[in-house]
C-alpha positions in Angstrom: 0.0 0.0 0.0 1.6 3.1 -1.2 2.1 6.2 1.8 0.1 8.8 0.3 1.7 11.5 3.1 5.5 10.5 1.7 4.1 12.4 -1.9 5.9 15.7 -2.5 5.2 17.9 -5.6 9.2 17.5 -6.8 8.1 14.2 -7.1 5.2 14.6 -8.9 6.6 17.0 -11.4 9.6 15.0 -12.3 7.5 11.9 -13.7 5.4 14.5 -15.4 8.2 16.1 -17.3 9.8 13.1 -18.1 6.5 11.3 -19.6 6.5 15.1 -21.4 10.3 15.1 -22.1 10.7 12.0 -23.4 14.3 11.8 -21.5 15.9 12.4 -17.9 17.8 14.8 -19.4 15.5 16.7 -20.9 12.9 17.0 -18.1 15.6 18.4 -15.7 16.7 20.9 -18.1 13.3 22.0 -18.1 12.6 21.8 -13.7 16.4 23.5 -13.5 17.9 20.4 -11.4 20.2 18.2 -11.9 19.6 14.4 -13.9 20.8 12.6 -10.3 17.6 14.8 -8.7 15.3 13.9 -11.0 15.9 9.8 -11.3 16.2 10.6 -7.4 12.8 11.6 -7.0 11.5 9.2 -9.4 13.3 6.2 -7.8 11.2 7.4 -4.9 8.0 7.8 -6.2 8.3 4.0 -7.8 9.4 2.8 -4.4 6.3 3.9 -2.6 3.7 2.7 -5.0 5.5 -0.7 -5.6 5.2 -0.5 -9.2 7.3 1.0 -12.4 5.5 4.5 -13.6 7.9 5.0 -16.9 8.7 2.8 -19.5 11.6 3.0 -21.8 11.5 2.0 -25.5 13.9 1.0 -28.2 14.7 4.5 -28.9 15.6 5.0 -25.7 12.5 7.8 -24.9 10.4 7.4 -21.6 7.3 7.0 -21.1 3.8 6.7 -18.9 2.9 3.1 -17.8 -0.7 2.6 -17.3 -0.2 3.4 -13.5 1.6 6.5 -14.0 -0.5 7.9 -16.5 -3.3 7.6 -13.3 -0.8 9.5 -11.1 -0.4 12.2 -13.8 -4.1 12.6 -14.3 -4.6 12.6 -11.0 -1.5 15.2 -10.4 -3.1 17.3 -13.1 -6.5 17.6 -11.7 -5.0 18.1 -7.9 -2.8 21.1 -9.5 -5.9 22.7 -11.9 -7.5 22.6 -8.0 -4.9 24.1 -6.3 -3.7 26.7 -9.4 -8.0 27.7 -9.3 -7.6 28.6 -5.9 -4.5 30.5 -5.8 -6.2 32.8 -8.6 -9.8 32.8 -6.7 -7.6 34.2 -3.6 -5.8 36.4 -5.6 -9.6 38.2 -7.2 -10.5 38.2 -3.3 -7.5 40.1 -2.6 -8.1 42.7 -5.3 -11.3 42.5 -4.5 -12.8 41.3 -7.3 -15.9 39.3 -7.0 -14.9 36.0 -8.7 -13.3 34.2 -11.6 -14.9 31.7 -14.4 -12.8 30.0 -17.0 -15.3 29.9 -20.3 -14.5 27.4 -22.8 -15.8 28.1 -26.4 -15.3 25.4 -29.0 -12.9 26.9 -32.1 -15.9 26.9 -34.4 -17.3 29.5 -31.4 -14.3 31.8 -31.7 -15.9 33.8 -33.8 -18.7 35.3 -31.7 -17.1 34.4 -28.5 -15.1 37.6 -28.1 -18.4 39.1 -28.3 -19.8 37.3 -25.4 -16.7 37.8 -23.2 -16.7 41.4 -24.0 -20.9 41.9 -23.2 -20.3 40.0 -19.8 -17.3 42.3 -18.9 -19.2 45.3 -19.8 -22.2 44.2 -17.7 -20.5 42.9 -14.9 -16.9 44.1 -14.6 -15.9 42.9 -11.0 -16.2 39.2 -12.7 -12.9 38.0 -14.3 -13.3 36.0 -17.5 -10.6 33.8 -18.7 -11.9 32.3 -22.5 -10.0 29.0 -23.2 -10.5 27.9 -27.0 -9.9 24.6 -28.3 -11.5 21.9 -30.4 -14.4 19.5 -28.7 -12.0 17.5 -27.2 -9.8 19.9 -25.9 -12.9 21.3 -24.0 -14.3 18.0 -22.9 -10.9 17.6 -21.3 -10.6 20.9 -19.8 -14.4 20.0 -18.1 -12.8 17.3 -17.1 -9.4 18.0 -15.4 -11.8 21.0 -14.2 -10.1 23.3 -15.4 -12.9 24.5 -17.6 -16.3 26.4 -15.5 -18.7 26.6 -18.3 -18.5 25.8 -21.9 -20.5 26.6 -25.5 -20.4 23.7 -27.8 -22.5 21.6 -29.8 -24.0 18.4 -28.8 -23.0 17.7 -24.7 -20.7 15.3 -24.4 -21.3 11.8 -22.8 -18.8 12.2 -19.8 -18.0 13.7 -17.8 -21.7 14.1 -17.0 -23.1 18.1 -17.9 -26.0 20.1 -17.0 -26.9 21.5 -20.6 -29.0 24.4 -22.0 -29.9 24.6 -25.4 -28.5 28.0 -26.8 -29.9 28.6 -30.3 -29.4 26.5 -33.9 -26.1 26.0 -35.1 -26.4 25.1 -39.0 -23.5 23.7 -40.8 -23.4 24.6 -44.7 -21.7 22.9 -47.7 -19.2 26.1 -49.1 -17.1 26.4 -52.3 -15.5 29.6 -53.9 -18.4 31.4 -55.8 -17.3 30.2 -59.1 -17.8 26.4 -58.6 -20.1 24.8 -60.8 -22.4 23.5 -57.9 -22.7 26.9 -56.8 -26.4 27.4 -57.6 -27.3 24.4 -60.0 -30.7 23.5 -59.9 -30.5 20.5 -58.1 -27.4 18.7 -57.0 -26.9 15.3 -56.4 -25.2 12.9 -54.1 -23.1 11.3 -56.5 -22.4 15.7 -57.5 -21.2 16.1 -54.0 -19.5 12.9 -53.3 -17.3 13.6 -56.7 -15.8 16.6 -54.6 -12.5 16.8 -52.7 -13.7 17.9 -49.2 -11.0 19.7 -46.8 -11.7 19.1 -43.2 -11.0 19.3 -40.2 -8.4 17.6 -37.7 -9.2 14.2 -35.9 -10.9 15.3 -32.3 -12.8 18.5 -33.6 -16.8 17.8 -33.5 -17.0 19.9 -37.0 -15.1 17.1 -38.4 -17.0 14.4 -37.3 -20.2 15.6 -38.3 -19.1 16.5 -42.0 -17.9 12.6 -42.2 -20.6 11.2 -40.8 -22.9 13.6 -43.5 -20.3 11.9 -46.7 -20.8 8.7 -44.8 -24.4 8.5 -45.3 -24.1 9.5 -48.5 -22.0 7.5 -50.1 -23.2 4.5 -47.9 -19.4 3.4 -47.8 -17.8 4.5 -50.5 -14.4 6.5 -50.2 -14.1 10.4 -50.7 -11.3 12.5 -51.3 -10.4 14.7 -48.6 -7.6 16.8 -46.8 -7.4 17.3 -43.3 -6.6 20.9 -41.8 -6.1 22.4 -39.1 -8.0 25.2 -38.6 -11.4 27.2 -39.9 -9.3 29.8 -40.9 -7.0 28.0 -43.1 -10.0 25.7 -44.8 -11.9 28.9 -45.4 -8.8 30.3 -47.5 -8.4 26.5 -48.8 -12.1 27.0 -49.9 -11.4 30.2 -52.2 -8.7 29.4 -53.6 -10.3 26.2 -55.0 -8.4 23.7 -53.7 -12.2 22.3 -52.7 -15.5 22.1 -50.4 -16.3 22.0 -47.1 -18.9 21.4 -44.9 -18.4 24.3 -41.9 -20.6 25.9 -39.1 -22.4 28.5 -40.4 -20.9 31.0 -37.7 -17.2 30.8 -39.0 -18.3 31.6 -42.7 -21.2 34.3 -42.7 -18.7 37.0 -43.2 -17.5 35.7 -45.9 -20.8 34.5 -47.3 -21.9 38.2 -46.9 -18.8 39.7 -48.8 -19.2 37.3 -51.4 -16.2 35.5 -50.9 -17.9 32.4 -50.3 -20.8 30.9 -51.7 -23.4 28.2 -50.4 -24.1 24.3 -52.1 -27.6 24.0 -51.7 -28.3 20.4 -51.8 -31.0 17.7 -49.8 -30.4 17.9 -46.4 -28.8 20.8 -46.1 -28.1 22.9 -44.2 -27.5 20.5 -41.8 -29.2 21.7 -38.4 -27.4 21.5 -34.6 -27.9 23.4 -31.8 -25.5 25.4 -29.6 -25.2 24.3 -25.6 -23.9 26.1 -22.3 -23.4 23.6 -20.0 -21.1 22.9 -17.2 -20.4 19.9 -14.8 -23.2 18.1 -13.3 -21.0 18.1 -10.2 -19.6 21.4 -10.2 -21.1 23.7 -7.1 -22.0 27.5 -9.3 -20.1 30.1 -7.8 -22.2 33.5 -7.5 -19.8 34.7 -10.6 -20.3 31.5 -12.8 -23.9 31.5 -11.6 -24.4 35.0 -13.3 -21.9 34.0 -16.3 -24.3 31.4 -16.9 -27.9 33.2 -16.7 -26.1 36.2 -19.1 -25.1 33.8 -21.6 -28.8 32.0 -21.6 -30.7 34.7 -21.5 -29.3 36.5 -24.1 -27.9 33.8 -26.1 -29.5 35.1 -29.4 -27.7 38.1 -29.8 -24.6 36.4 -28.5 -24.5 34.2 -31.0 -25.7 36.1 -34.0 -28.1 33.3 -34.1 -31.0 35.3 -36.2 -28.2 36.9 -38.7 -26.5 33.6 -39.2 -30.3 31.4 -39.7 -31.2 34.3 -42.1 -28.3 34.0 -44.4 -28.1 30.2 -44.8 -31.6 29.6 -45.2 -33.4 29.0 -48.6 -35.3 32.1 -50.8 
């Protein structure tokens, strides 16, 4: 049985830079000790839980067994905790009334600024840190906890979320405006199968819809695509010609509007989600993240642009 009260920090963060590092070396370089120090510490922490917590491979690079990848999780959570509370003491001290981290799914990026900056202007004693990152980069920031609320689409499966739906969130097939599907009459399956799609990375819901909307198309047959990794860059993809994509309707309108993108209007499309603010089933509301939440349901519609963007994708 390991002795929980012989755990130090030093320890901890030495087989955490390691598993990061790769090497010994490497991961004191980057803790400013010595290589001795770190396999001390190490030798340690293995010692008390009875078991190895690295693994060494043929190139010679550490890393996580199964039972230290639990003590690094577990590490990361405890230190999300504690890093929470040393910033919640610091707003006490300058008195500010409270903190809320607000994670925004990339595809959200572009009316989230908009939602930080109407909170701050309505209740400026509440600091608002926005964390960005792709559906799985906020379903592990809920987590590890280090993520208070969050706008997505559909709520994940686990950890287990209290959800509120925001508003739609349609997601549009978009070329450059010169593309022959660009308003044919009527546009086919096999027409829209024949296209090299660019997409999304692995991880990002955006991606997963659009291949499970070819999927069901093509009923198993194989599609051309290229994987990218960002909106940004497959918008630019997109009017250059180097092919389609099937993207949320909020990271386009601008460009829809200025004409530098056009709309595929095809069956089943647009295709139709909805937007969610939802938090941790298990997480206690502080005042500040109760009134972050009420401000982002109650005016979710103008947060979101949700009436411009249903407008401009829908058919005439």
């Amino acid at each position: 049985m390991s002795n929980l009260k012989a755990l130090t920090f030093k320890q901890l963060r030495a087989l955490v830079s390691v598993a990061e590092y790769g090497t010994i070396a490497a991961a004191a370089d980057s803790l400013s000790l010595s290589s001795p120090a770190v396999h001390s510490q190490l030798k340690i922490l293995e010692e008390n839980f009875g078991t190895p917590l690295l693994d060494r491979d043929v190139s010679g690079q550490f890393h996580a067994t199964q039972e230290g990848r639990i003590l690094i999780d577990a590490f990361e959570k405890a230190w999300g905790s504690l890093s929470r509370a040393a910033e919640d003491i610091e707003a006490v001290r300058r008195g500010a009334a409270g903190r809320v981290a607000l994670g925004v799914v990339s595809t959200g990026k572009y009316f989230a600024p908009g939602i930080v900056a109407r909170l701050k202007a309505m209740h400026s004693e509440i600091e608002i840190r926005l964390i960005v990152g792709n559906r799985n980069e906020i379903i592990e920031g809920l987590e590890a906890e280090r993520i208070d609320i969050a706008v997505m689409g559909r709520p994940p499966r686990q950890p287990d979320v209290t959800a509120e739906p925001l508003g739609p969130h349609p997601h549009v097939l978009i070329a450059k405006p010169d593309h022959p599907l660009v308003g044919a009459g009527k546009v086919s399956k096999a027409d829209i199968l024949g296209q090299h799609f660019i997409m999304r990375e692995e991880g990002s819901g955006t991606r997963i819809l659009a291949m499970r909307f070819l999927d069901r198309l093509g009923q198993g047959k194989v599609y051309d695509f290229t994987e990218m990794g960002s909106n940004e860059t497959i918008k630019q993809s997109v009017i250059a010609g180097l092919g389609v994509a099937l993207l949320s309707a909020h990271t386009v309108i601008d460009e829809l509007r200025a004409g530098r993108l056009a709309l595929i209007r095809a069956g089943g499309l647009p295709i139709m989600r909805h937007w969610f603010v939802l938090h941790r089933s298990d997480l206690r509301l502080t005042g500040a993240m109760q009134t972050v939440w009420n401000e982002i349901r109650n005016h979710a519609v103008d947060m979101i642009r949700s009436e411009e963007v249903s407008e401009m994708v829908s058919d005439h």
